[in-house]
PyMOL Python script that loads the backbone (N, CA, C, O; Angstrom):
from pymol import cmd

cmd.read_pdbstr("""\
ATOM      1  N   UNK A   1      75.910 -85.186 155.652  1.00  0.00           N
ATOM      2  CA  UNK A   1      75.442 -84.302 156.696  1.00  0.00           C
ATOM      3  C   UNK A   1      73.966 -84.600 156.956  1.00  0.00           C
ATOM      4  O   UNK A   1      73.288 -84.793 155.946  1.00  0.00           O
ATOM      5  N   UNK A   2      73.423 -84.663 158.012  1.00  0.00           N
ATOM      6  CA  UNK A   2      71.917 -85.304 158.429  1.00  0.00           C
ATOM      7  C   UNK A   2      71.584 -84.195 158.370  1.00  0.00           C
ATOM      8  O   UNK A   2      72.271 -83.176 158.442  1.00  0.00           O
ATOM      9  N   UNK A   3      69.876 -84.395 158.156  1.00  0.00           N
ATOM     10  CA  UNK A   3      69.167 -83.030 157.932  1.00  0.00           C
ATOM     11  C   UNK A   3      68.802 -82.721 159.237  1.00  0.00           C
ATOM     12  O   UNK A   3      68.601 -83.384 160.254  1.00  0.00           O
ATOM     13  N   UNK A   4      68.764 -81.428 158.917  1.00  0.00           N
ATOM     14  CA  UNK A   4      67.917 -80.560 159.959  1.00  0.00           C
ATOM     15  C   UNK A   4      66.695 -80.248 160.450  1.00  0.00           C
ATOM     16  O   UNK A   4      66.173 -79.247 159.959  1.00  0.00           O
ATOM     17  N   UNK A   5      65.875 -81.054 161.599  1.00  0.00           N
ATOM     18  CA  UNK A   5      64.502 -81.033 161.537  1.00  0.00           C
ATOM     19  C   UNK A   5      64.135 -79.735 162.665  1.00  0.00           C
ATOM     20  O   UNK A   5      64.991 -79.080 163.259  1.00  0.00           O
ATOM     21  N   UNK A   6      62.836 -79.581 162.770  1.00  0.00           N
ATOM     22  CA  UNK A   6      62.721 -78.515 163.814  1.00  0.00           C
ATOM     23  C   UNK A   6      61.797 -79.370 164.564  1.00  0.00           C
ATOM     24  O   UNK A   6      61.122 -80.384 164.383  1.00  0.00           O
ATOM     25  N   UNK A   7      62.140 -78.260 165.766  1.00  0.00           N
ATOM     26  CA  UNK A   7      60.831 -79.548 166.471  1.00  0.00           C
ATOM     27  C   UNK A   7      59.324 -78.619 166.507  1.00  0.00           C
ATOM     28  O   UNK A   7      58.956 -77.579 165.962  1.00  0.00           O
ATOM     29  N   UNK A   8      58.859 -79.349 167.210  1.00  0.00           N
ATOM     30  CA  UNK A   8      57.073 -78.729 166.952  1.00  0.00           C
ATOM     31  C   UNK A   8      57.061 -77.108 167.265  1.00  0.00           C
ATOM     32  O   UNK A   8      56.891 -76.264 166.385  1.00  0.00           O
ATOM     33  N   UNK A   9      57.230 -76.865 168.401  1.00  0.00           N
ATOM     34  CA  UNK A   9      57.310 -75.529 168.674  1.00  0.00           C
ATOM     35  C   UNK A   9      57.769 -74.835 167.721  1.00  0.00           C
ATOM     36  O   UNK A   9      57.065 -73.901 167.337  1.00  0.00           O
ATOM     37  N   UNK A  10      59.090 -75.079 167.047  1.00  0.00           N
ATOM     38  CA  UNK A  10      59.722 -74.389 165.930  1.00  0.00           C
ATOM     39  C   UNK A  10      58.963 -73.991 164.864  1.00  0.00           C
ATOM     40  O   UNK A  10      58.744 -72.841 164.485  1.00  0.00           O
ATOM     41  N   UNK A  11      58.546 -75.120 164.369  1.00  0.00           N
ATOM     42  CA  UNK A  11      57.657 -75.111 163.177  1.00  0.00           C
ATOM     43  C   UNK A  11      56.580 -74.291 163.269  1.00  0.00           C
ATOM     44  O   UNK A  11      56.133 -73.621 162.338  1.00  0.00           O
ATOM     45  N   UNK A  12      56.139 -74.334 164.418  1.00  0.00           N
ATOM     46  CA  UNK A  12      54.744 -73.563 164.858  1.00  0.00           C
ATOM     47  C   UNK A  12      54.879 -71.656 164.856  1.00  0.00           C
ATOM     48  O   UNK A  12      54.080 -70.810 164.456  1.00  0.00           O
ATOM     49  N   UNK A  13      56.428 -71.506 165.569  1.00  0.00           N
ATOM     50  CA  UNK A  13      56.529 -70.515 165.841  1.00  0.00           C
ATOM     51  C   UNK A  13      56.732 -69.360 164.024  1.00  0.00           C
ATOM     52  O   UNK A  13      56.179 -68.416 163.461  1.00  0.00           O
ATOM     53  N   UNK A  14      57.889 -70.312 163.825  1.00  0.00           N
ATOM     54  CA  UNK A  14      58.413 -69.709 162.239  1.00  0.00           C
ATOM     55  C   UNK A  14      57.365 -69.989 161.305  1.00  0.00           C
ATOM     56  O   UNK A  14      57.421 -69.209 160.354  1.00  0.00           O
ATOM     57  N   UNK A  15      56.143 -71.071 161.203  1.00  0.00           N
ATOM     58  CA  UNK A  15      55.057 -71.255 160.758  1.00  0.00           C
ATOM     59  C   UNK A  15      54.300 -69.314 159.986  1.00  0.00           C
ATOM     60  O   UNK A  15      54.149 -68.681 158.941  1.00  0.00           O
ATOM     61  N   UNK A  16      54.026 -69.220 161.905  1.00  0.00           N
ATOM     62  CA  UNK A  16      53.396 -68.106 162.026  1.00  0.00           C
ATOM     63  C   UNK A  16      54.251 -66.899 161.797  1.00  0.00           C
ATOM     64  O   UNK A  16      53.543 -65.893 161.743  1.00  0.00           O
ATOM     65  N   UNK A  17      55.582 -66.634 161.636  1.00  0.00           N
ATOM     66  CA  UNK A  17      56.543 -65.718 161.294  1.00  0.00           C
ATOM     67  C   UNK A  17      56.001 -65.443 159.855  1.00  0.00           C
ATOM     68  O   UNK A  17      55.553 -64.444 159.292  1.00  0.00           O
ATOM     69  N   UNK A  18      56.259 -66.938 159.436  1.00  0.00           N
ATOM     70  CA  UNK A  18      56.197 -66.695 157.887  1.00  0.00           C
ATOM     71  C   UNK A  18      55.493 -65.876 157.553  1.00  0.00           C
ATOM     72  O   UNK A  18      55.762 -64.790 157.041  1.00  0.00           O
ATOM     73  N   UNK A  19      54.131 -66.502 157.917  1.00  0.00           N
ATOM     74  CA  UNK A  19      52.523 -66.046 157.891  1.00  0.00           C
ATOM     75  C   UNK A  19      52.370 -64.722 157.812  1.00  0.00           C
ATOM     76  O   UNK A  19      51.612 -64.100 157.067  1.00  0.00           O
ATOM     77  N   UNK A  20      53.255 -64.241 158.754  1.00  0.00           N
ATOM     78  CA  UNK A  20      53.033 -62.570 158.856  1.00  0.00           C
ATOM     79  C   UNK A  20      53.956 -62.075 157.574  1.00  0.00           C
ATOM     80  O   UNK A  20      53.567 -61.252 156.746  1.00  0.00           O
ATOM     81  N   UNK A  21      54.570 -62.383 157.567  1.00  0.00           N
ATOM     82  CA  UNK A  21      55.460 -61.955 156.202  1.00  0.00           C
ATOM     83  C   UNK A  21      55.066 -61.931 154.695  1.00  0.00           C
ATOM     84  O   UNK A  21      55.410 -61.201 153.766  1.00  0.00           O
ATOM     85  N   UNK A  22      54.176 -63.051 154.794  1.00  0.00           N
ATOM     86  CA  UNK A  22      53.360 -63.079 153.475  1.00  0.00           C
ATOM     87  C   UNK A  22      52.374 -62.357 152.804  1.00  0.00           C
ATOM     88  O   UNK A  22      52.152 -62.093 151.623  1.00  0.00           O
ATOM     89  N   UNK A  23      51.701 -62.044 154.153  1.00  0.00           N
ATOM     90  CA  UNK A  23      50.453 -61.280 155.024  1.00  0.00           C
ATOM     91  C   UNK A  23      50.950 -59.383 154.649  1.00  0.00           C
ATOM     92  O   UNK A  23      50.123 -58.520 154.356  1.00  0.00           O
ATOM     93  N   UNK A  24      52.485 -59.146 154.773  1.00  0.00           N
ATOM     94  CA  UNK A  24      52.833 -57.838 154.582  1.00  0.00           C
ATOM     95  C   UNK A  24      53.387 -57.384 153.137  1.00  0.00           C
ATOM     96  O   UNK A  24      53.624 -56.408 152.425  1.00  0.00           O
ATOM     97  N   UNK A  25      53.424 -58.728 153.214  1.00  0.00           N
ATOM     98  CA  UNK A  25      54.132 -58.853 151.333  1.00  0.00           C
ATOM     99  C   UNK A  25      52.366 -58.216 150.205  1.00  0.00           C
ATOM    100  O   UNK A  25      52.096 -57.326 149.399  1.00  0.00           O
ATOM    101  N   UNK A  26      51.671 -59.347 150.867  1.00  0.00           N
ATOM    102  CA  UNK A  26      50.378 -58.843 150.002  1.00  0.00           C
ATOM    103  C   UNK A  26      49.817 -57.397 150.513  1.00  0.00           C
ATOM    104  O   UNK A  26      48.893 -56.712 150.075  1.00  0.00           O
ATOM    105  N   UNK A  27      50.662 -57.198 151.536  1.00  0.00           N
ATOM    106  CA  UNK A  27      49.524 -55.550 152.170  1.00  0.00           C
ATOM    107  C   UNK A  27      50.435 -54.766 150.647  1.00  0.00           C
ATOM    108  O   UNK A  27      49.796 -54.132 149.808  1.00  0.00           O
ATOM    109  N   UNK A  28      51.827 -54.951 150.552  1.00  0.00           N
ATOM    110  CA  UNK A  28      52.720 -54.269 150.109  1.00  0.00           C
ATOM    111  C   UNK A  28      51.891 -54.196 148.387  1.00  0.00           C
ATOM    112  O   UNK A  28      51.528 -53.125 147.901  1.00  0.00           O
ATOM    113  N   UNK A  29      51.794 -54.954 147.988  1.00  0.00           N
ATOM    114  CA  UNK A  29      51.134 -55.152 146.199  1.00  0.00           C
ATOM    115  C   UNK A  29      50.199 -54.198 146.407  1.00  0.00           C
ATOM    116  O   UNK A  29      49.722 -53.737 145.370  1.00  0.00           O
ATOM    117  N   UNK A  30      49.814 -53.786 147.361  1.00  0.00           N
ATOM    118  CA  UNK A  30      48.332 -53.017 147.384  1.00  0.00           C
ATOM    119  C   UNK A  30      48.683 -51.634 147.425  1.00  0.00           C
ATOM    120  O   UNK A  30      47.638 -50.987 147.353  1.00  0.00           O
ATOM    121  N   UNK A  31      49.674 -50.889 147.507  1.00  0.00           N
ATOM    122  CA  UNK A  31      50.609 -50.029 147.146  1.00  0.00           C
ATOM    123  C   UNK A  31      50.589 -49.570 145.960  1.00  0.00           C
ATOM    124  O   UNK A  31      51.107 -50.276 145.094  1.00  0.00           O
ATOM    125  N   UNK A  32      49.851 -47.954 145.472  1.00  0.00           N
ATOM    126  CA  UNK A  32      50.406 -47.962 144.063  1.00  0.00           C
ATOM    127  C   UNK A  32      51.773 -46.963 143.677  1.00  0.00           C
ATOM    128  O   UNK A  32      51.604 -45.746 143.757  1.00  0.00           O
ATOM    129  N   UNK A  33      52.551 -47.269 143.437  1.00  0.00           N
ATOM    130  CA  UNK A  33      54.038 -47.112 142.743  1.00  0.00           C
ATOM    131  C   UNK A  33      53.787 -46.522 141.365  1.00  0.00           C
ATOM    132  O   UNK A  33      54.800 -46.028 140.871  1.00  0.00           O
ATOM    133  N   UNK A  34      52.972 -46.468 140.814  1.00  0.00           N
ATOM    134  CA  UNK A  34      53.324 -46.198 139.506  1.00  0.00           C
ATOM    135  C   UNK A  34      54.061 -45.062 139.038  1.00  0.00           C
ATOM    136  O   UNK A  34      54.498 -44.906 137.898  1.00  0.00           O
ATOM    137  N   UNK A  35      54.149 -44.389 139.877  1.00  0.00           N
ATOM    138  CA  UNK A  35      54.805 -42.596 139.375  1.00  0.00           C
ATOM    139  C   UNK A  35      56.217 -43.127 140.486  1.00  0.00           C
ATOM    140  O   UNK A  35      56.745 -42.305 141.234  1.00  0.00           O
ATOM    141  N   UNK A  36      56.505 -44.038 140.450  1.00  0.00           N
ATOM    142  CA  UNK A  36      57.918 -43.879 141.269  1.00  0.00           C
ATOM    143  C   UNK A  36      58.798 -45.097 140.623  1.00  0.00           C
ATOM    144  O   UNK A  36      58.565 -46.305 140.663  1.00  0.00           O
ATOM    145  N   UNK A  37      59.903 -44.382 140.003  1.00  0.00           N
ATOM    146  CA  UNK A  37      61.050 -44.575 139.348  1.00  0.00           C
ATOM    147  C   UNK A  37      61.818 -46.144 140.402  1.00  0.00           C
ATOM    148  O   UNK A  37      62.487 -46.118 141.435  1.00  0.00           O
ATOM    149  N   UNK A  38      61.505 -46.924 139.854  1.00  0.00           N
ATOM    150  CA  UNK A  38      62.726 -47.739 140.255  1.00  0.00           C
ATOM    151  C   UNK A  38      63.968 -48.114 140.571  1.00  0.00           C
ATOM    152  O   UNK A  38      64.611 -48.649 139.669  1.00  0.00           O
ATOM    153  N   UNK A  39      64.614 -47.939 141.894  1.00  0.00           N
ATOM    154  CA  UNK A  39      66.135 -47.705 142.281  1.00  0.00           C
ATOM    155  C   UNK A  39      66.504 -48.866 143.470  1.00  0.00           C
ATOM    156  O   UNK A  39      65.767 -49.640 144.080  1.00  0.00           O
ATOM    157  N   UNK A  40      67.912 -48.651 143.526  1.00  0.00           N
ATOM    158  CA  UNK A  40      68.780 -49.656 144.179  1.00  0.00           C
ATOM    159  C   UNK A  40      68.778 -49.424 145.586  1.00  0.00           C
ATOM    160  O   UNK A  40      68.640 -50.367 146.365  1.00  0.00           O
ATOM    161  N   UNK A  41      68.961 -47.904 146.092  1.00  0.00           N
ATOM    162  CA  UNK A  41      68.798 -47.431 147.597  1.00  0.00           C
ATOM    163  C   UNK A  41      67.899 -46.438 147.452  1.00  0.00           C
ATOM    164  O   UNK A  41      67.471 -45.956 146.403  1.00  0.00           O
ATOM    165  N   UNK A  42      67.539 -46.055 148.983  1.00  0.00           N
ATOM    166  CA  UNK A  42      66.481 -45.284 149.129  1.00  0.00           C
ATOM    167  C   UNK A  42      67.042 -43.991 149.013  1.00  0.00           C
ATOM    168  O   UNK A  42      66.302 -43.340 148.275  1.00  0.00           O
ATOM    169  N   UNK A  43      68.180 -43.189 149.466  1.00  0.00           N
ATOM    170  CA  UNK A  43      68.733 -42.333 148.854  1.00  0.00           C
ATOM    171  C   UNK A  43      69.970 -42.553 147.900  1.00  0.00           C
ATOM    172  O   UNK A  43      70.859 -43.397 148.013  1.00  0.00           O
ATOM    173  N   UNK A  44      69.824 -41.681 147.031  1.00  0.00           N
ATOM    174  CA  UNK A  44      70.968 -41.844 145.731  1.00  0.00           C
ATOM    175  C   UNK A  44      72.714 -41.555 146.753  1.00  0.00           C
ATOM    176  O   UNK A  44      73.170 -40.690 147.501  1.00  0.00           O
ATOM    177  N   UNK A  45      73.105 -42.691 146.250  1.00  0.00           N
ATOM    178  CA  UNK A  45      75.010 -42.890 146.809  1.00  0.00           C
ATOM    179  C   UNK A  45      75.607 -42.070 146.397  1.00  0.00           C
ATOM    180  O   UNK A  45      75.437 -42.006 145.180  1.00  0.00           O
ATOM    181  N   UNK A  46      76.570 -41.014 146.928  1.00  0.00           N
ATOM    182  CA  UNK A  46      76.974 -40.509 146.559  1.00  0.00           C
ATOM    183  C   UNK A  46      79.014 -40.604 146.999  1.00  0.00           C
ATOM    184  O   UNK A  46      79.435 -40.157 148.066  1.00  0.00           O
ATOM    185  N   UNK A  47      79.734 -41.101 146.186  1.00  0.00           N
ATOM    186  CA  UNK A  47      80.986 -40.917 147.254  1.00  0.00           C
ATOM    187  C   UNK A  47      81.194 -40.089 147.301  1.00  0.00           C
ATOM    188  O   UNK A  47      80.794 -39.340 146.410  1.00  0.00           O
ATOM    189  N   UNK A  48      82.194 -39.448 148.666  1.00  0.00           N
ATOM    190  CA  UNK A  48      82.582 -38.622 148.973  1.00  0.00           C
ATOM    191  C   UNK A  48      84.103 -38.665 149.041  1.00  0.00           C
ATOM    192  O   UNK A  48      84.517 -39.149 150.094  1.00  0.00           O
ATOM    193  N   UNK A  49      85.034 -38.277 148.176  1.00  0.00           N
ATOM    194  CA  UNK A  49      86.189 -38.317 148.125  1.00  0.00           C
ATOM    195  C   UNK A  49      86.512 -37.171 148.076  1.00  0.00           C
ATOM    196  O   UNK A  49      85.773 -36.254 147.719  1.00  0.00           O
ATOM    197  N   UNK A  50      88.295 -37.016 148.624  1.00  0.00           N
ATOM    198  CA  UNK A  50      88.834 -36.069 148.082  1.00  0.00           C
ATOM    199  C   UNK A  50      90.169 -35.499 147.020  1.00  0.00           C
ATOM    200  O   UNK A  50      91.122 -36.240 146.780  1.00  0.00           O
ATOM    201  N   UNK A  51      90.110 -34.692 146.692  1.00  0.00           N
ATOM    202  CA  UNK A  51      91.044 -34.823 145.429  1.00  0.00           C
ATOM    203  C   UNK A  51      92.430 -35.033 145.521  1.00  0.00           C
ATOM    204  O   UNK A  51      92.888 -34.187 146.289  1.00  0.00           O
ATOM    205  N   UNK A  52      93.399 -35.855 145.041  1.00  0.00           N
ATOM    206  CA  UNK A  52      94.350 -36.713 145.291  1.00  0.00           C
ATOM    207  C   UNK A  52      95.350 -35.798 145.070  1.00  0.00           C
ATOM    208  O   UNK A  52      95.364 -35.354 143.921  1.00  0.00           O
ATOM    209  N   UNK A  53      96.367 -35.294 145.972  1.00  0.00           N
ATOM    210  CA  UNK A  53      97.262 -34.083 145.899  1.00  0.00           C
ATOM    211  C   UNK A  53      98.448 -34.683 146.772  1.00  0.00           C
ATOM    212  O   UNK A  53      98.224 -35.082 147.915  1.00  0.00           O
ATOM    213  N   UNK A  54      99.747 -34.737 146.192  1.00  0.00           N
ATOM    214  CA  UNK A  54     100.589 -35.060 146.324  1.00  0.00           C
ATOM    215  C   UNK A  54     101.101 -34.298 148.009  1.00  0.00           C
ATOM    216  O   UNK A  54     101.353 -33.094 148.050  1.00  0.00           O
ATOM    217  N   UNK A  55     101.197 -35.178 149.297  1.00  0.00           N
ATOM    218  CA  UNK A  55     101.970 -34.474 150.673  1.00  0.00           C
ATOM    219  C   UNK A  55     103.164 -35.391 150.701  1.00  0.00           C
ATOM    220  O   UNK A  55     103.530 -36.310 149.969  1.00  0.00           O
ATOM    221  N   UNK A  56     103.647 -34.835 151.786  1.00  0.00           N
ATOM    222  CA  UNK A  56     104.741 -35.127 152.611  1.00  0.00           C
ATOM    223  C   UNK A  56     104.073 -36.537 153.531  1.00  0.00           C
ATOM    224  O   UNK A  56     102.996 -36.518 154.126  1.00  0.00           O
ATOM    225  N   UNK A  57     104.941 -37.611 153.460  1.00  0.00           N
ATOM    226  CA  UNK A  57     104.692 -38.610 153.993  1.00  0.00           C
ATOM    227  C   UNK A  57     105.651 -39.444 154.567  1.00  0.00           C
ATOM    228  O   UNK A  57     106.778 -39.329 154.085  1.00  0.00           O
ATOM    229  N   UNK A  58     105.494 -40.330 155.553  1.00  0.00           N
ATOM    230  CA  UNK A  58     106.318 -40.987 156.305  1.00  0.00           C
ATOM    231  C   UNK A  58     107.325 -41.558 155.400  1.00  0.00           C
ATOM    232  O   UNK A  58     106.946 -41.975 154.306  1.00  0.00           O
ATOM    233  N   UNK A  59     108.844 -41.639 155.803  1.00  0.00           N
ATOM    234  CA  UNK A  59     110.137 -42.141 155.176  1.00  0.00           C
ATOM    235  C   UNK A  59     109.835 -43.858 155.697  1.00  0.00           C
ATOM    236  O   UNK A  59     109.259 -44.263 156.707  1.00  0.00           O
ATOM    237  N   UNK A  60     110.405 -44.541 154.690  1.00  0.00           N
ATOM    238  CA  UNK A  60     110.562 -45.698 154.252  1.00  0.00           C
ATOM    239  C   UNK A  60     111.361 -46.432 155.569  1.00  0.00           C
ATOM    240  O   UNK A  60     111.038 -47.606 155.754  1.00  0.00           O
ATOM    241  N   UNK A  61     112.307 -45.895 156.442  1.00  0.00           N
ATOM    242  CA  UNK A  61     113.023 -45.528 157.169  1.00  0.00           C
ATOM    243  C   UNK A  61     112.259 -45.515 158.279  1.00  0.00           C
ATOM    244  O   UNK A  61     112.373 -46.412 159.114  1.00  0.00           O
ATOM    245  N   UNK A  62     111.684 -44.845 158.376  1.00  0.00           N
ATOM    246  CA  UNK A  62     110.999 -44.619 159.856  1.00  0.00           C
ATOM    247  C   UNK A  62     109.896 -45.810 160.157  1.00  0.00           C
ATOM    248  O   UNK A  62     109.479 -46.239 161.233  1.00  0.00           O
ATOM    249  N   UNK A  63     109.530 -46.241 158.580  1.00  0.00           N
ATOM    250  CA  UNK A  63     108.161 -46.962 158.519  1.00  0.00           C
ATOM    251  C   UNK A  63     108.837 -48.568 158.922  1.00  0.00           C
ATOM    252  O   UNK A  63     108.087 -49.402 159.430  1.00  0.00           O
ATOM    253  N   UNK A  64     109.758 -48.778 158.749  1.00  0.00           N
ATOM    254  CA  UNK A  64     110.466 -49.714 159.203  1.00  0.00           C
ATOM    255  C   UNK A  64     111.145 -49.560 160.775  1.00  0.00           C
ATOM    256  O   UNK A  64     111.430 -50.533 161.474  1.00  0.00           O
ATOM    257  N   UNK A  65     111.289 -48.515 161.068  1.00  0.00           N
ATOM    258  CA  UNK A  65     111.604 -48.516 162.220  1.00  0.00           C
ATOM    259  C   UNK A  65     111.390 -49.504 163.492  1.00  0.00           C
ATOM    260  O   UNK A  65     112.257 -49.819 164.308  1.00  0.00           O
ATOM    261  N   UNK A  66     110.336 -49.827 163.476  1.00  0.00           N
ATOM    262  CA  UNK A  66     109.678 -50.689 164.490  1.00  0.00           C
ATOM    263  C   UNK A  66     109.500 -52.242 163.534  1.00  0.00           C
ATOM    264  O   UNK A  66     109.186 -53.129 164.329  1.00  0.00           O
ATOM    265  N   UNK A  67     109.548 -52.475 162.916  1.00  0.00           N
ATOM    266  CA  UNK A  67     109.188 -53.560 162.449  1.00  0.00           C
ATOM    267  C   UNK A  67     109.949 -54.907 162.922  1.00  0.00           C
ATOM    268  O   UNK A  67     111.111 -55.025 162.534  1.00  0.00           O
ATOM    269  N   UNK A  68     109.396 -55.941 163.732  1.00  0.00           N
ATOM    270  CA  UNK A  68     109.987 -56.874 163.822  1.00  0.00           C
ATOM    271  C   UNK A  68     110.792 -57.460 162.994  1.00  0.00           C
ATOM    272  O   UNK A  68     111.544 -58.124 163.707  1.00  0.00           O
ATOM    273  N   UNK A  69     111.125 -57.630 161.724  1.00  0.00           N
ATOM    274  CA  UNK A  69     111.311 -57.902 160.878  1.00  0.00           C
ATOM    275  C   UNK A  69     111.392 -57.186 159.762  1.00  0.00           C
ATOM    276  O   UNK A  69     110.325 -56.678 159.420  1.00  0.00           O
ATOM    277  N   UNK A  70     112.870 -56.857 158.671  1.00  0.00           N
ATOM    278  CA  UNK A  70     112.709 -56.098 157.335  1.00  0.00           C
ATOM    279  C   UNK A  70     113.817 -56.313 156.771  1.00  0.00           C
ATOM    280  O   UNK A  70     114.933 -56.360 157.288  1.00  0.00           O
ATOM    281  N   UNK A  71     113.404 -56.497 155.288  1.00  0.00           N
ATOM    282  CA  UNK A  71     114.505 -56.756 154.480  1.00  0.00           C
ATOM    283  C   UNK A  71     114.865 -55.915 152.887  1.00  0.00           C
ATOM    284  O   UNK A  71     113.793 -55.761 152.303  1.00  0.00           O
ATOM    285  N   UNK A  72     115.348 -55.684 152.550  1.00  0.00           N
ATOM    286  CA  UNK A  72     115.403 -54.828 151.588  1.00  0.00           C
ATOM    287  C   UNK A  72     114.258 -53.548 151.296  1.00  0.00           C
ATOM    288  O   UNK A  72     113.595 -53.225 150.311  1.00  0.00           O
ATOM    289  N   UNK A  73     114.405 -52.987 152.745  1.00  0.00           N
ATOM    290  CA  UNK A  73     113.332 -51.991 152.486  1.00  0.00           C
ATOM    291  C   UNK A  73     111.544 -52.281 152.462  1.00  0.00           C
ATOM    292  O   UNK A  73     110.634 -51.499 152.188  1.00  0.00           O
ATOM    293  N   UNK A  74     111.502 -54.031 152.951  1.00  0.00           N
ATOM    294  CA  UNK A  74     110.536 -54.188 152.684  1.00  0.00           C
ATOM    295  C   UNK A  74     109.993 -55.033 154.772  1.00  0.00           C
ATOM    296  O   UNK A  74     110.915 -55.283 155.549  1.00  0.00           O
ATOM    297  N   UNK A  75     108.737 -55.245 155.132  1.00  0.00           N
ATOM    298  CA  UNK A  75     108.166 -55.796 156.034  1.00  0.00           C
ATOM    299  C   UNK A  75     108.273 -56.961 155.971  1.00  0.00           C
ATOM    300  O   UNK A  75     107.473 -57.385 155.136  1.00  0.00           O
ATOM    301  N   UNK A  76     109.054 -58.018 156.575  1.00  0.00           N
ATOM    302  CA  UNK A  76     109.387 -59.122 156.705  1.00  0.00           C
ATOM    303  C   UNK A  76     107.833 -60.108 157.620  1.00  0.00           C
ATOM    304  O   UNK A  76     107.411 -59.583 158.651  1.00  0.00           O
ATOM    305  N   UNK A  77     107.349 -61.053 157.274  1.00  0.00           N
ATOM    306  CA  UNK A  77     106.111 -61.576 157.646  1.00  0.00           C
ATOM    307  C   UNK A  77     105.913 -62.855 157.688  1.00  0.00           C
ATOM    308  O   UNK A  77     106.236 -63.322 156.595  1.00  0.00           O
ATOM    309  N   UNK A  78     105.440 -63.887 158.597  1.00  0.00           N
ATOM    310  CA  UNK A  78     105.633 -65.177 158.870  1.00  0.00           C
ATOM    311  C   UNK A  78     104.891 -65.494 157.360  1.00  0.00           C
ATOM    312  O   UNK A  78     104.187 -64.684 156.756  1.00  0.00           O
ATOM    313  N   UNK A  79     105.264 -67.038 156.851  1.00  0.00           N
ATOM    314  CA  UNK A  79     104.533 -67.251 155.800  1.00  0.00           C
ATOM    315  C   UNK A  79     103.137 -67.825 156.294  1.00  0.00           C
ATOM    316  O   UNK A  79     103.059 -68.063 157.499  1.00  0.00           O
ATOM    317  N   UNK A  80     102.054 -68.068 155.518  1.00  0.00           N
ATOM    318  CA  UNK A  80     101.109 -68.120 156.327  1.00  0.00           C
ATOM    319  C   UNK A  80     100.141 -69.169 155.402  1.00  0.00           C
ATOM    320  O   UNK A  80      99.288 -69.857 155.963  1.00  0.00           O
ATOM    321  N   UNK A  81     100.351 -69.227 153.937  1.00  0.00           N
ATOM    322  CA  UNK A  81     100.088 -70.226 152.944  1.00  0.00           C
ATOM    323  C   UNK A  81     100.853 -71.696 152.839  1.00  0.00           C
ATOM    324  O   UNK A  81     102.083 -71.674 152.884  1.00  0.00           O
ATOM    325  N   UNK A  82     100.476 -72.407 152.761  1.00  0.00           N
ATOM    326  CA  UNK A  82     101.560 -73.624 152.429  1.00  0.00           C
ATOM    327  C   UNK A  82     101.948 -73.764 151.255  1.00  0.00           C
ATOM    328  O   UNK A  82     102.750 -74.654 150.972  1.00  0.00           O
TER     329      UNK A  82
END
""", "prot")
cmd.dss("prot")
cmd.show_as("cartoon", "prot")
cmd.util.cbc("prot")
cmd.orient("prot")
């Protein structure tokens, strides 16, 4: 695979991208943190689930109903692996 060069403009432009990035990186060190706990997100994740309680649900029967294709109760499906 041939490499990938940029042309002048490119270089010039992402040059100066960088630049600024480096530029915010060092504003950032100048930041003092010390009283703040180290974490993964900015607010704590919380899932939200709900509790798993047995309903009434579609028949096996019906769920096949439409199916192009079914065979022993099951969704019949082109193969798709070799």
């Amino acid at each position: 695979m041939p490499a990938c060069r940029l042309r002048p403009e490119e270089e010039k432009r992402i040059g100066a991208q960088l630049g600024q990035v480096l530029d915010y990186i060092e504003k950032l060190k100048e930041v003092d943190v010390s009283g703040v706990e180290p974490t993964a997100h900015a607010f704590p994740l919380i899932n939200v689930t709900r509790t798993d309680e047995v309903r009434p649900s579609i028949s096996n029967e019906d769920a096949l109903r439409n199916a192009p294709a079914h065979a022993n109760g099951l969704f019949m499906v082109p193969k798709i692996v070799e």
